[in-house]
N, C-alpha and C positions, 0 to 999 in steps of 0.2 A: 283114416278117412281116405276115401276114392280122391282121382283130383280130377273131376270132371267138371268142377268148375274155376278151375286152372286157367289158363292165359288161352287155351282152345279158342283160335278166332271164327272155329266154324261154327263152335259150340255157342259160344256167345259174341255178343257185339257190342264190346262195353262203349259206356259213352262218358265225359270227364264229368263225375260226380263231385263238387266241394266235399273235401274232406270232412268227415262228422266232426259236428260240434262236442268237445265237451267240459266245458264248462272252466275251461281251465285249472283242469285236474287230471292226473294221470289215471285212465281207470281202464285202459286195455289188461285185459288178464292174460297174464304170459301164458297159458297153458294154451290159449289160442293156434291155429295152425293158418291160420291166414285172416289178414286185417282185409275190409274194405278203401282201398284209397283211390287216388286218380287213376283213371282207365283200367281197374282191375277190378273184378266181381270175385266175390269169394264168401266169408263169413268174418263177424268179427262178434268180439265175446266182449263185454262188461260186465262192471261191476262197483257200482256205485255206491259209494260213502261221503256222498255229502247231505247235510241236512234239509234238504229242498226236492222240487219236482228237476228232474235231470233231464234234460234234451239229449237223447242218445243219439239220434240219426235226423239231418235235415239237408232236403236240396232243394234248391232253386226249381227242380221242374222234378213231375213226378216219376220213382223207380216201381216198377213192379216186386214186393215184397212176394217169394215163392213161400216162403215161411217163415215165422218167426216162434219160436221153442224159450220156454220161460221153466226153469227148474228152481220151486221154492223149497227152501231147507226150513225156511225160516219159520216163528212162529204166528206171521205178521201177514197179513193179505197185501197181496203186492198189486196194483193198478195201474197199468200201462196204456195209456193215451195213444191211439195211429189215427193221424191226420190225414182222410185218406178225400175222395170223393164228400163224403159225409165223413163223422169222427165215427170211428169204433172207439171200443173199450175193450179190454181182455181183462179177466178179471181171475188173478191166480191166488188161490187159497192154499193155506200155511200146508207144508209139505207135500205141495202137488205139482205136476207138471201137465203145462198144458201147450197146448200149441195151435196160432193162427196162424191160413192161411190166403191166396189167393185176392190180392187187393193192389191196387195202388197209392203209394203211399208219397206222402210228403215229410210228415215227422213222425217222428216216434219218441215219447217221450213219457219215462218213470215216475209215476207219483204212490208213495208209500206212504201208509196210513202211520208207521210206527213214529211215535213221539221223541225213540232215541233210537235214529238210525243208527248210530256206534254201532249197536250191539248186533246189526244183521249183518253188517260186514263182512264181505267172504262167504258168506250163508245163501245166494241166489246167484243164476247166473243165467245170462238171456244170451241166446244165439240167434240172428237174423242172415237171413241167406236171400240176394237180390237175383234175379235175371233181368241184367240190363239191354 
């Protein structure tokens, strides 16, 4: 990956985001190359295995989401909630990838149709990329 959206103060002008919620479970994916946390823009990856709707990303005032990239493995329809001006919906079907962009967001937030998450585990993986 380029690292253009690296710590470049020209490039961007991060401003101190509360660290994403999540849920009180570890679900950063190590293969990630860079987390979102205070005063840094970057990418961060999830991957959720709990049995509920997940809060992936929330702050107190709104970021401009440049994209967000959902890659499903799984066999399962995956339905991603962004709290943005009005709610979106992005709606990824079993073994597709899709990707929104352009909004301002507040949350963003997983809700999966499958009855036994267990099994999709490791099977999807969401990238959101902010300019702050």
């Amino acid at each position: 990956m380029n690292k253009k959206t690296s710590k470049s103060k020209d490039f961007f002008k991060c401003i101190a985001f509360p660290v994403p919620t999540y849920n009180n479970i570890d679900i950063i994916n190590p293969s990630c190359k860079k987390i979102v946390t205070h005063n840094y823009c970057g990418e961060f990856c999830i991957n959720p295995t709990e049995e509920q709707d997940i809060e992936i990303w929330k702050t107190n005032t709104y970021a401009c989401l440049v994209g967000i990239t959902v890659i499903n493995e799984t066999q399962e329809k995956i339905i991603i909630h962004i709290v943005s001006n009005q709610l979106e919906t992005m709606i990824v079907l079993p073994q597709q990838t899709s990707t929104f962009t352009g909004i301002n967001v507040k949350t963003i937030k997983i809700i999966n149709t499958n009855d036994n998450l267990n099994n999709l585990e490791g099977k999807y993986f969401i990238q959101a990329t902010f300019h702050c």
